[in-house]
N, C-alpha and C positions, 0 to 999 in steps of 0.2 A: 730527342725524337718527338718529345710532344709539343713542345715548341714550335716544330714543324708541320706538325699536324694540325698546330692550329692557325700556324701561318694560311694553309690550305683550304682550312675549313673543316667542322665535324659534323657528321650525319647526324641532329637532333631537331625535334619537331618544336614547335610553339610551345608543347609543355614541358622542355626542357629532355625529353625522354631521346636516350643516344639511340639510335639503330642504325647496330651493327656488333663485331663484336672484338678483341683484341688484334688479331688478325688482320684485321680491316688498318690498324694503327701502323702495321708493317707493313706502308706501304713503301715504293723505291724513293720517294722524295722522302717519306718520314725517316728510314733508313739513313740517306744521306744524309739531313739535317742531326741526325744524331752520331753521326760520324763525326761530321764537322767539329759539331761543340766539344766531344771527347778530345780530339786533336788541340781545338783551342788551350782545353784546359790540360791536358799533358804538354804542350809550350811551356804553357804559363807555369807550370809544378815546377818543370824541368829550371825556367830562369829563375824561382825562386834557388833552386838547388845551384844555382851558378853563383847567389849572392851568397850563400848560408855554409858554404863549402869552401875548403881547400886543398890543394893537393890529387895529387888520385881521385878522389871523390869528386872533385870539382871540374876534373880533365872528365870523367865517366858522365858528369852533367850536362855540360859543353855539346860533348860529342851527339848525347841522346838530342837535346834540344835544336841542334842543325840535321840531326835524321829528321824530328818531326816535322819543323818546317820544309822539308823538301815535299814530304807527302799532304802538308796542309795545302799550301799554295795550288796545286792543283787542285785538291777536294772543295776550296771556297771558290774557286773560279765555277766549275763545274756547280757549283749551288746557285753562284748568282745568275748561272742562268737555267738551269731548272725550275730557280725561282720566277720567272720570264714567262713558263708555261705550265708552272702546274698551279700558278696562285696570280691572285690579282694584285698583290703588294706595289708594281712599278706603278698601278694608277695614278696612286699619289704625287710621286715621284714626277711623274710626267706631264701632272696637272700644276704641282709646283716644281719646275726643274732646279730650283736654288736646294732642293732637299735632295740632290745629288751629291751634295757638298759631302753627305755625311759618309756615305758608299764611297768616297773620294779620301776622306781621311780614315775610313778603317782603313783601307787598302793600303798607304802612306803610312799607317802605322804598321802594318805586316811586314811590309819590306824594312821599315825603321827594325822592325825585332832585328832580324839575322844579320843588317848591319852592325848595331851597339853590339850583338854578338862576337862579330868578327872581330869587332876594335874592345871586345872584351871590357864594354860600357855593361855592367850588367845591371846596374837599379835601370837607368836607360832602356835598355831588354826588357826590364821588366815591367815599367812603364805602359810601354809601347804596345807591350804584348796583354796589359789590363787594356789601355786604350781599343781594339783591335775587337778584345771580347766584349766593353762596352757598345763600340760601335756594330758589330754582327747583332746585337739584342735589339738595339733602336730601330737598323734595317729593318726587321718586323712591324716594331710598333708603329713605326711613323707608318709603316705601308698598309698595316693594320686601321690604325684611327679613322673615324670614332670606333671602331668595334674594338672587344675586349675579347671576341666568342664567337666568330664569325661559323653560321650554320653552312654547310655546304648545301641542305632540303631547300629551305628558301634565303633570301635573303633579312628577308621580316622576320624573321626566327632568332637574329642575331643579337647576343648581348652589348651592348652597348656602352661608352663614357657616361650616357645621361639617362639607359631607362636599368643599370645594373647599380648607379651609384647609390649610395648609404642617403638615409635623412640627414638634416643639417645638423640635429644633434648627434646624433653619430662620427658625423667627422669632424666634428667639435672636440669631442670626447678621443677621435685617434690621434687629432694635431696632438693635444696635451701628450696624451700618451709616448707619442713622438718623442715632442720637442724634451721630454725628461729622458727616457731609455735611451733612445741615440748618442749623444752624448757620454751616457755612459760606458754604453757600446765602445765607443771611440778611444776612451779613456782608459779601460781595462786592453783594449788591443796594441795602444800606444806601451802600456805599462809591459805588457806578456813579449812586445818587440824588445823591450829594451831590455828585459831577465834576461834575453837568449837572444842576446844584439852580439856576442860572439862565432865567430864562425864556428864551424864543424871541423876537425881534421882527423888523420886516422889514427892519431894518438887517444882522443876523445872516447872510440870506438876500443878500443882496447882496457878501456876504464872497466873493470866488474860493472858498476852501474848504466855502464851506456845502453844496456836492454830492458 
């Protein structure tokens, strides 16, 4: 929802001060844009639960993850064009049309999910279904850029790529930061995959320690 609110734009003046108050955040677009991403990411739980499972648990996975795609495909059609009229994001879009491309393969990856699904491709599912939430995030930002903060008051109010960004020793000091942590990141996720690179099944679940 707030991702959508600020696809939209938020009520703050030049000195950063919001006016208005949470309420104001519920609106029908902010609403839907928080719907969407809820459903994206109950997909995406659900195909990991198709890779991590077997059995029972795995049939109960399956089944969840083709209910939500039926109610997703309609709640992101319906955003992108909500998006059409309550935000400026297609400008970009429209100014470069090759940046259709990317509204082109999320969409190509949505329908990918419920396929791999059906032919019970599930990393494939899975894939497709991060690809999908990748690409719903970038929709914003490209249609966003330069702004990071876009004010709905004015448009001179708006934070920006180049009057919000860090001094040069600052993001000197994040790269580093980066290029060590991530990595690590990567390493410890790779590692925590492979502990518990076995499936789930309902024998597991029967173990004393399975809770």
């Amino acid at each position: 929802m707030a991702f959508a609110n600020i696809f939209q734009g938020i009520p703050f003046d030049d000195q950063g001060i919001y006016h208005g108050n949470t309420l104001k955040l519920l609106n029908p677009y902010g609403l839907l844009g928080g719907l969407l991403f809820v459903l994206l990411f109950l997909q995406h739980g659900a195909n990991w639960l198709n890779i991590r499972t077997r059995g029972e648990l795995q049939q109960r996975a399956i089944a969840v993850s083709q209910k939500i795609w039926l109610i997703l495909v309609p709640v992101a059609v319906i955003f992108l064009a909500a998006s059409y009229f309550a935000t400026d994001l297609y400008a970009n879009y429209f100014k470069t049309p090759a940046l259709f491309l990317v509204i082109l393969v999320t969409v190509a990856a949505l329908f990918a999910t419920r396929i791999f699904i059906a032919k019970q491709q599930f990393f494939k599912a899975w894939f497709a279904s991060a690809l999908t939430i990748v690409g719903a995030t970038f929709f914003g930002i490209i249609g966003l850029f330069p702004r990071l903060f876009p004010s709905s008051m004015d448009i001179n109010f708006s934070l920006t790529a180049f009057n919000a960004s860090s001094s040069p020793l600052t993001l000197k000091i994040m790269l580093g930061v980066v290029l060590v942590f991530i990595p690590l990141v990567i390493i410890y996720q790779a590692w925590s995959y492979h502990f518990f690179r076995h499936p789930m099944t309902r024998e597991d679940l029967d173990l004393e320690d399975a809770y």
